[in-house]
N, C-alpha and C positions, 0 to 999 in steps of 0.2 A: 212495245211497238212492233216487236217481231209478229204477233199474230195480224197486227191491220194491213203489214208491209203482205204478209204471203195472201191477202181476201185481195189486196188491192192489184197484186199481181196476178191474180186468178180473173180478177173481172179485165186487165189489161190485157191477156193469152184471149179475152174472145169479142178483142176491138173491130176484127174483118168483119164478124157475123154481127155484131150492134151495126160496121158500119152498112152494112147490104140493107137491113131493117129500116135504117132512118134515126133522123135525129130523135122524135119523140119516142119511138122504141127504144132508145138507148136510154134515154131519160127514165123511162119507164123501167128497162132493165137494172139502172142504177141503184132506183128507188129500192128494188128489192134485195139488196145489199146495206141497205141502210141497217135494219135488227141486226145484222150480224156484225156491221162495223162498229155500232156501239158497244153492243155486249163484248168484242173485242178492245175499245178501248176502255171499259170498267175492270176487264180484266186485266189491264196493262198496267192499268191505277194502283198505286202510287208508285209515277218512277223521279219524285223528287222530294222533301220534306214539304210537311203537310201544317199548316198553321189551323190552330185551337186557339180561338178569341174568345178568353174569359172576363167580362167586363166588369169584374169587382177586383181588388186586390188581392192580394196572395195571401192563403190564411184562413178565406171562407169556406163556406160550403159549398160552392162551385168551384170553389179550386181544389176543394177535395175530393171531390170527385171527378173535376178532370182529370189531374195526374196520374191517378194510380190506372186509368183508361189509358193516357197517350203513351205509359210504361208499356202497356200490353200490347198495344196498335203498333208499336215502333218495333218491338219484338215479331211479330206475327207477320205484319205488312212487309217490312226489311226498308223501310224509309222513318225516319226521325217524325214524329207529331209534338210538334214545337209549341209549348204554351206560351201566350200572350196576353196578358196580363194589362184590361185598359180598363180601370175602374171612372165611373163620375155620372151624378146625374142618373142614380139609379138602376144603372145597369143600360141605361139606352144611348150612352155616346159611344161606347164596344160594340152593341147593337147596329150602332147606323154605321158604324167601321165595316162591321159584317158584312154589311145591306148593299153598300156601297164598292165593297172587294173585287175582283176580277172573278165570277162565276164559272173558275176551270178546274175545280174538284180538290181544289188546295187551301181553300181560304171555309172555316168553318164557326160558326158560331156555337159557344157551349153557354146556353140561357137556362131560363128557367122561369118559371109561374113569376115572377118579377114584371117579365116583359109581356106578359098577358093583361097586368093591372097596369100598367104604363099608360097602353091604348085607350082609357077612358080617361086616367087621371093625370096625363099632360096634356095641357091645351094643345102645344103642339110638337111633332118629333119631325125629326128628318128624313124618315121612314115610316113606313107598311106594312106589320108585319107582316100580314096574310099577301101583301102583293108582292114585296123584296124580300122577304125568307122564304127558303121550301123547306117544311118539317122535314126531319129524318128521323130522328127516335127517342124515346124519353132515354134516360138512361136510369133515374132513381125516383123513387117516393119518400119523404121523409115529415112524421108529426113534428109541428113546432112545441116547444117546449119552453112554460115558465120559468124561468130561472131567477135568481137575485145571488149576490154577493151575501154569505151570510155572518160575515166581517164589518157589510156598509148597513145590514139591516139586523142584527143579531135577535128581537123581537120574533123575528117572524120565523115562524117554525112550521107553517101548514098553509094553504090557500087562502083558508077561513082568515088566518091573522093577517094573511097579503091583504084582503080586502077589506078588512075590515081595517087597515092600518089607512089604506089610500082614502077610501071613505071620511077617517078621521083627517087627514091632511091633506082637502083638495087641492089638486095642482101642483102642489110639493113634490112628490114623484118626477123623476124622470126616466125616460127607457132609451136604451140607443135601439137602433134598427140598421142594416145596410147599405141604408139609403132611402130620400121618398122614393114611395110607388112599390117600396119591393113590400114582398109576405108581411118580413118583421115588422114592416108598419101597419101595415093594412089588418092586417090578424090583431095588431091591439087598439085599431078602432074599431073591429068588428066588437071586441071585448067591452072596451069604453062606450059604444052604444047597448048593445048588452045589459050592462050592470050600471048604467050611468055613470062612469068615474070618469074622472078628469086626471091625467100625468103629459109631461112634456113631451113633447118627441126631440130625439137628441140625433139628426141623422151623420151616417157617416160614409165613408166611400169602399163599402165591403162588409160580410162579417168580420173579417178576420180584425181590423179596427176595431171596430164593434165593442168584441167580445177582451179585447186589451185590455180598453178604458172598464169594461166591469169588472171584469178580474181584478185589477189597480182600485175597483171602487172610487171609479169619478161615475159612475152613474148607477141608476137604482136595480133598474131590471131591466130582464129581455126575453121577449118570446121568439125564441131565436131556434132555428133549424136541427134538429138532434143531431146530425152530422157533425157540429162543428161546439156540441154542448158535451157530448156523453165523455168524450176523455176528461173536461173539466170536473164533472159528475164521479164520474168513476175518483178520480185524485182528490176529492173532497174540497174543492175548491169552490163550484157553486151550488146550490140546494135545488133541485127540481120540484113544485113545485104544485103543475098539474101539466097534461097535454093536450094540443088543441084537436087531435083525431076525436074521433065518434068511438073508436074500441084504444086500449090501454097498448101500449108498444112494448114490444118484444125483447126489447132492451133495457125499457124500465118496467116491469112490469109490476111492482109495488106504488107506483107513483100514478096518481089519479087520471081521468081527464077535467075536462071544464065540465062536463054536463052531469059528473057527479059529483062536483063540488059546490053545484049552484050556478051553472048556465047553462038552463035545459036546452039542448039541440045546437049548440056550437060544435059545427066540425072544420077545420080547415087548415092546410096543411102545405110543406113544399114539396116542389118537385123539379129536376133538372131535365137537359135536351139539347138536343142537336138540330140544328137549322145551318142552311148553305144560301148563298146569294141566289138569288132568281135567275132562271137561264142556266144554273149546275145542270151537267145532265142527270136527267132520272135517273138512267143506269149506273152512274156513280153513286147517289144521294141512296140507291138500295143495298149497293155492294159493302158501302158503308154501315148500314143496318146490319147487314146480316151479317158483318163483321165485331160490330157492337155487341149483338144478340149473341154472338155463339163465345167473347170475352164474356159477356155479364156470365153465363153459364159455366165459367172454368172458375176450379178453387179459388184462384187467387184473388181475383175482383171478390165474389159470393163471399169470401171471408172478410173483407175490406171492409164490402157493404154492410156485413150483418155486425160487425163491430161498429159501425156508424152507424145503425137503428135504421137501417135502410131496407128499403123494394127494392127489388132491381129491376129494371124497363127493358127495353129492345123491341118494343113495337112498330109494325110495321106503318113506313110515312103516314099512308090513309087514317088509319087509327089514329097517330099522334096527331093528327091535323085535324079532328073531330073532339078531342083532348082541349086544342088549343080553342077553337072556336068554341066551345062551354064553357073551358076558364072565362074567355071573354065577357061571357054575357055575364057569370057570376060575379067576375068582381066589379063589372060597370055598376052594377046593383048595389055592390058593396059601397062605391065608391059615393055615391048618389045618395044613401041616405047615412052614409058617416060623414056628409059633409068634407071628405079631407080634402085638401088641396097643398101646394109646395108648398114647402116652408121658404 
């Protein structure tokens, strides 16, 4: 606040000469203080703890990669980024919490390719994304990854036997996901029309549930986020399987994709981000970026990420709003000829 207080009392030291000029002169004079009082108050930004709306539960892949972010933002910034934690309905009742917040550089949404597939495959939400979010930045990219429990399936040892198992017992199968509308679902109807198989959807209010119930082996599989797969992987606890990228991941890079095990030209993958209510100022919604961008860049995140099979993002608003508006179109597509609809 100290830098807007000394603009504002610079334009107050030359009230005689605005007033000699006239009222529209002053107005006019004002104006031209406007660029500098913003970029003054983004740079004042953050002078109070700062709310991160994660709309899945604690445990997924958006929670894992918010936190180990608002660790570094709260360190860097010198104000608290408070994680909040509002799962249901797919990630869009967090969403419309967002949408709906006080748009004054404190109230943020951390989504993901989830709320891109929303927009065609709920009838209706309580929000816009493209009219009540303003993109800020991706922060990750991450391939989905087949998984199964190889305790609830001990058979299947390769992709070949996955489908070739499901095939034998249509419908029998079930997969959890994070919810309708998110990746986890939508990427295994992309599969299901694909390969024509038929399994249940088992949805749930986050990964981090999710990936519980397959651990424990109450459900079959999951083509679930590598973020929130590879330490289960790593500790030998679920089997991968194949992945749903177009190139082989960095993390697993003995483990197939789809389109070399028998689903030519299946690509499709998750990705997380940052969105602010409509009406945030730009110059907040960028200092933020660029605050993001120059974390994702330091050891600590980079090592976090790359132990999570992860990109890292930090692209500038415009970009990730051109991101967002292609997801769109692809999964309305998606959604349109998988049929899927709520459960």
């Amino acid at each position: 606040m100290r830098n807007n207080k000394s603009l504002i009392e610079v334009f107050a030291g030359r009230r005689a000469v605005l007033g000699g000029i006239g009222g529209l002169s002053a107005v006019a004079a004002l104006g031209s203080f406007a660029p500098q009082i913003a970029s003054a108050q983004a740079q004042a930004w953050p002078s109070k703890p700062v709310k991160l709306i994660v709309p899945f539960a604690a445990g997924g892949g958006t929670d894992a990669f918010a936190r180990p972010l608002s660790k570094v933002l709260s360190t860097v910034l010198g104000q608290s980024f408070v994680i909040d934690n509002r799962a249901g309905a797919g990630g869009t009742l967090g969403a419309e919490l967002a949408a709906k917040s006080p748009p004054d550089g404190y109230n943020w949404l951390v989504g993901a390719v989830h709320h891109t597939i929303a927009v065609s495959l709920y009838p209706k939400l309580g929000y816009d994304l493209q009219k009540d979010l303003i993109p800020c930045t991706m922060l990750s990219s991450v391939p989905n990854v087949v998984v199964i429990n190889p305790q609830r399936l001990p058979q299947v040892k390769t992709f070949a036997d996955f489908q070739k198992y499901v095939k034998s017992n249509p419908g029998k199968l079930n997969f959890a996901s994070a919810g309708n509308g998110t990746a986890h679902h939508l990427i295994v109807e992309m599969w299901k029309t694909a390969t024509a198989s038929q399994a249940q959807h088992v949805p749930y209010r986050g990964a981090g549930p999710a990936m519980a119930d397959l651990l424990a082996g109450q459900v079959d599989f999951m083509f679930d986020g590598l973020g929130t797969s590879v330490p289960h992987i790593n500790a030998g606890k679920l089997l991968p399987l194949a992945v749903t990228s177009a190139k082989r991941s960095f993390a697993l890079p003995s483990v197939p994709t789809l389109a070399e095990v028998g689903v030519p030209g299946f690509d499709a993958g998750t990705w997380y981000g940052l969105w602010a209510p409509a009406g945030t100022s730009p110059e907040v919604v960028s200092r933020l970026q660029q605050e993001v961008a120059k974390a994702l860049a330091g050891s600590e995140l980079a090592s976090i990420w790359k132990s999570l099979g992860a990109d890292p993002g930090g692209q500038a608003p415009a970009e990730f709003a051109k991101l967002i508006d292609a997801e769109i179109r692809k999964w309305s597509k998606v959604v349109k000829e998988s049929g899927a609809k709520i459960d």
